[in-house]
TIFIVO-940090 format. One line per 3 residues: for each residue y, x, z of N, C-alpha, C. Coordinates in steps of 0.2 Angstrom, whole numbers. Layout:
% residues N
Y X Z Y X Z Y X Z | ...
//
This chain:
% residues 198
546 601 518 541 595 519 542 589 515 | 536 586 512 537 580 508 536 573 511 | 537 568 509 535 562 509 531 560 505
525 561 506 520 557 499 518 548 503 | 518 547 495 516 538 494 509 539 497 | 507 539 502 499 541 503 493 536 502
496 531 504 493 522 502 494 518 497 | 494 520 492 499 515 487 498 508 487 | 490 506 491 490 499 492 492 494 495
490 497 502 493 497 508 502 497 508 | 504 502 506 512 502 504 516 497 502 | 511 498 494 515 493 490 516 485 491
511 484 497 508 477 500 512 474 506 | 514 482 509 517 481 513 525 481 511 | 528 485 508 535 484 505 534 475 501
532 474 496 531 465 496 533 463 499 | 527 462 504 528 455 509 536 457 512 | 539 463 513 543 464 516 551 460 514
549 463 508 556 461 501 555 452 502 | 548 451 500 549 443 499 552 440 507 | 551 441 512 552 438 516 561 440 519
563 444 516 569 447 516 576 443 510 | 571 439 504 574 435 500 573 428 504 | 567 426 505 568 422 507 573 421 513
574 425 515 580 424 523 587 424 522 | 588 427 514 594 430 512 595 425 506 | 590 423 504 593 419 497 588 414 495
583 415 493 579 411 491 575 407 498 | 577 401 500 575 399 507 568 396 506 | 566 391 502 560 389 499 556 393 497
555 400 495 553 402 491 546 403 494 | 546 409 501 541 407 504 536 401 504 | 538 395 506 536 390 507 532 387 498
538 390 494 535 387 486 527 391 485 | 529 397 486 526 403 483 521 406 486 | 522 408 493 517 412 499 514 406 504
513 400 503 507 397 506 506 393 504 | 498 391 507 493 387 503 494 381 508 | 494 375 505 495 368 506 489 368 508
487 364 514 481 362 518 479 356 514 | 473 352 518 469 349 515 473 342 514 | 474 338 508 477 332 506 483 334 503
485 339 502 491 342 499 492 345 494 | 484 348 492 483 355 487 483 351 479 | 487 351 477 487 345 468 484 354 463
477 351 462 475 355 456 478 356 452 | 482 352 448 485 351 444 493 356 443 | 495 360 447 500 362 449 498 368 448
500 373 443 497 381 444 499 385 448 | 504 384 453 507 386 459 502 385 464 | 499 380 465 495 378 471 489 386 472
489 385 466 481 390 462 484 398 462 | 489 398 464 492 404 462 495 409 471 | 493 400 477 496 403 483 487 403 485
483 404 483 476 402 484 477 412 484 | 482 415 484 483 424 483 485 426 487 | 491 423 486 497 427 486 501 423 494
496 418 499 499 417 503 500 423 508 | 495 428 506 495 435 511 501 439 512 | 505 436 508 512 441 505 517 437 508
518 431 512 522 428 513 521 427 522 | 527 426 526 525 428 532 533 423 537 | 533 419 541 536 416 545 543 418 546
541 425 550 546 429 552 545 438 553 | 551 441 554 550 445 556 544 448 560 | 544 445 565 540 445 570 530 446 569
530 441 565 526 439 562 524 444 558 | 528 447 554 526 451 549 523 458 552 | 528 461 556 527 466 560 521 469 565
519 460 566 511 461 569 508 461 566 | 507 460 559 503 457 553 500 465 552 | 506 469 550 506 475 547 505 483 550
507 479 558 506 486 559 501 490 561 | 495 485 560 489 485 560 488 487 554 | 488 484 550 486 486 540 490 491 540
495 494 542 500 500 540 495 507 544 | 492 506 551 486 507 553 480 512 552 | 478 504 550 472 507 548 469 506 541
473 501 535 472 504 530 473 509 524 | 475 514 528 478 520 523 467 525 524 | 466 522 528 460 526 530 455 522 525
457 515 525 451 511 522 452 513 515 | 456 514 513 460 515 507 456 524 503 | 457 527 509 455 532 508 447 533 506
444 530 510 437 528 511 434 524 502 | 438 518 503 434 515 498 438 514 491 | 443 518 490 449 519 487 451 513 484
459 516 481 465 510 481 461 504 476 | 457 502 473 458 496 468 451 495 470 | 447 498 474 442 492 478 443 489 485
451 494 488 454 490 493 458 482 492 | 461 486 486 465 478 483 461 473 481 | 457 474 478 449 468 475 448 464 482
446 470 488 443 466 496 449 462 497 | 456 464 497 461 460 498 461 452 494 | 460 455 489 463 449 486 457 444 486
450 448 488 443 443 488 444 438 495 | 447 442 500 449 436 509 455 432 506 | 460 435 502 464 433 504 461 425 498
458 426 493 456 418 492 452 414 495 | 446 419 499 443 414 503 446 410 508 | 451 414 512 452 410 515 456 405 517
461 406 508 465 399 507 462 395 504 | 455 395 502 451 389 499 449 385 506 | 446 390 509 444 386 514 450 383 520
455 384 518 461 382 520 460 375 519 | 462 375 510 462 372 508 458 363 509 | 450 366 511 444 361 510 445 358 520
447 363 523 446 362 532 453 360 535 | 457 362 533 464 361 536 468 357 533 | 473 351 536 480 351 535 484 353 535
486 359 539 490 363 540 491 368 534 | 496 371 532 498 376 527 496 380 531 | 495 388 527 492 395 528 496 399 524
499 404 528 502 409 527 503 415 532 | 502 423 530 501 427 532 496 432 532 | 499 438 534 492 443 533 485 444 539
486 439 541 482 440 547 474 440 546 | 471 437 541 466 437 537 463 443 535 | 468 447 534 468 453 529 466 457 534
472 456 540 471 460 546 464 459 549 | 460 455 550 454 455 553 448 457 550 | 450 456 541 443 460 537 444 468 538
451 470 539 448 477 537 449 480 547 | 451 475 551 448 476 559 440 479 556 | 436 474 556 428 473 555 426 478 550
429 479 544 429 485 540 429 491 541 | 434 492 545 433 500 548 428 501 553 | 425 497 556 420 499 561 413 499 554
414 502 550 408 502 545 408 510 542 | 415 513 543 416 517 540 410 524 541 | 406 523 549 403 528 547 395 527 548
397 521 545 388 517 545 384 521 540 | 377 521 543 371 523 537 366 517 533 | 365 518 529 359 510 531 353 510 533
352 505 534 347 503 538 350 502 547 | 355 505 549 358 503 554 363 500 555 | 366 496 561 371 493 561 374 495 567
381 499 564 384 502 571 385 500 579 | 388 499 583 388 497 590 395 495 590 | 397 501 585 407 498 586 408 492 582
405 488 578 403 484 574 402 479 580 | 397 479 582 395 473 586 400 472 592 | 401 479 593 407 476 600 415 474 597
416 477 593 424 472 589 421 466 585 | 413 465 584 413 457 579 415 455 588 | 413 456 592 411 451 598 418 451 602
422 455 603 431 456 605 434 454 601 | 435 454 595 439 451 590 439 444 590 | 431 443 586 429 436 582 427 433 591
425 433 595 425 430 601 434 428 604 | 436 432 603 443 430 605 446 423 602 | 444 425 597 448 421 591 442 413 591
437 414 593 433 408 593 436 406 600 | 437 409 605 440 404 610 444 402 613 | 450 405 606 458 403 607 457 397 600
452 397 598 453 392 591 452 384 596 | 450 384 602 452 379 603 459 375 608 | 461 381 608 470 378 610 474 378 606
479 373 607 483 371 604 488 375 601 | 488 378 596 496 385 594 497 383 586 | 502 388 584 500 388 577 500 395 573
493 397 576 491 402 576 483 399 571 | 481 403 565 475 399 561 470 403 563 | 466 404 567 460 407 568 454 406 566
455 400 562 451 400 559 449 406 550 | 457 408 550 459 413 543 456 421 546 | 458 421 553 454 427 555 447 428 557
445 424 559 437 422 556 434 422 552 | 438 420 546 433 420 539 435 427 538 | 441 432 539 445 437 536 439 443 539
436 442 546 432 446 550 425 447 547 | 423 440 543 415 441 542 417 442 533 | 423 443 529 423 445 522 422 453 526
424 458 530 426 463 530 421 466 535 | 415 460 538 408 461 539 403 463 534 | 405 458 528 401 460 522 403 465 517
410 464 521 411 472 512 410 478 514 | 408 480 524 406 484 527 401 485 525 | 394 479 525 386 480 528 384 479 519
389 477 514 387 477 508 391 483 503 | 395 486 507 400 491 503 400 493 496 | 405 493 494 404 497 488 406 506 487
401 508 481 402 516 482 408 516 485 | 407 524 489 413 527 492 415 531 490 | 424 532 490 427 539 488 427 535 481
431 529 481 433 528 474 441 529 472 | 442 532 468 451 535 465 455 533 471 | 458 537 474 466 532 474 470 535 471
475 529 467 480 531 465 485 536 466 | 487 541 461 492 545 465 498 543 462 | 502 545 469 510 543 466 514 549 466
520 548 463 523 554 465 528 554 470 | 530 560 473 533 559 478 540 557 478 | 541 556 487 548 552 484 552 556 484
554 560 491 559 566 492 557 572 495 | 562 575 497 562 583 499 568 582 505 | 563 583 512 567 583 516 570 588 520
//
């Protein structure tokens, strides 16, 4: 029996965020904070190519353990399926298209810093309720997880946490549109080779 790399997206996304939060607890203590999140509003110095660079790469950077493990084991989940669906480098493109939106609009609406994959988590929630859409229609399981999910999160977004619900909101309706707008299906995924032989 083998072990195949079966999501190189998902995987390698998830190994990251894992490593870096591992340095940073280990060695590098700022790093997260330099590196994996975007500075809320009154903070963001355009001027700094770092600022412009966590507008990405916040999604990869995560508080705690804890933190991460929620994040992931959702994307560990269900994007080996999205992955398959809409293959690896148009999954990564949708990742990487939430994960700017939703630290710009961090950016313009919040003080608060933004980091995690929780964003991510919620496009590809909404996203896989697409997966067996035809057009001209609009699934049931769609409406009932936009309305469980993005309901939820609209009416925890008015107590006090620090939790950004407003990232899973925007993360919800990017992963509404890359659903009801998708792109062709059955694009490459990457093969890797395997690890071992068990």
């Amino acid at each position: 029996m083998k072990i195949k790399y079966n999501s190189p997206t998902v995987l390698t996304y998830a190994f990251l965020s894992a490593i870096v939060l591992l340095l940073t607890q280990l060695f590098f203590h700022s790093m997260t904070r330099n590196w994996f999140m975007v500075p809320g509003r009154g903070t963001f110095d355009p001027s700094r190519i770092r600022h412009w660079i966590n507008l990405f790469t916040h999604i990869i950077g995560h508080a705690n353990w804890s933190h991460l493990i929620n994040n992931f084991a959702f994307i560990l989940l269900i994007g080996p399926m999205l992955e398959l669906t809409y293959g690896s480098l148009k999954l990564l493109l949708m990742i990487g298209i939430t994960a700017l939106i939703t630290g710009v609009m961090n950016v313009f609406l919040f003080r608060t810093a933004l980091l995690g994959a929780s964003g991510v988590v919620f496009m590809m929630i909404l996203l896989s309720s697409f997966t067996n859409f035809t057009e001209g229609e609009i699934p049931l399981t769609f409406i009932l997880i936009l309305a469980l999910y993005l309901g939820r999160e609209l009416f925890n977004s008015f107590s006090e946490n620090n939790v950004s619900e407003f990232a899973h909101i925007v993360g919800g309706l990017c992963g509404s549109l890359f659903g009801y707008f998708r792109p062709s299906k059955r694009g490459p995924v990457m093969r890797e080779p395997v690890l071992e032989e068990l």
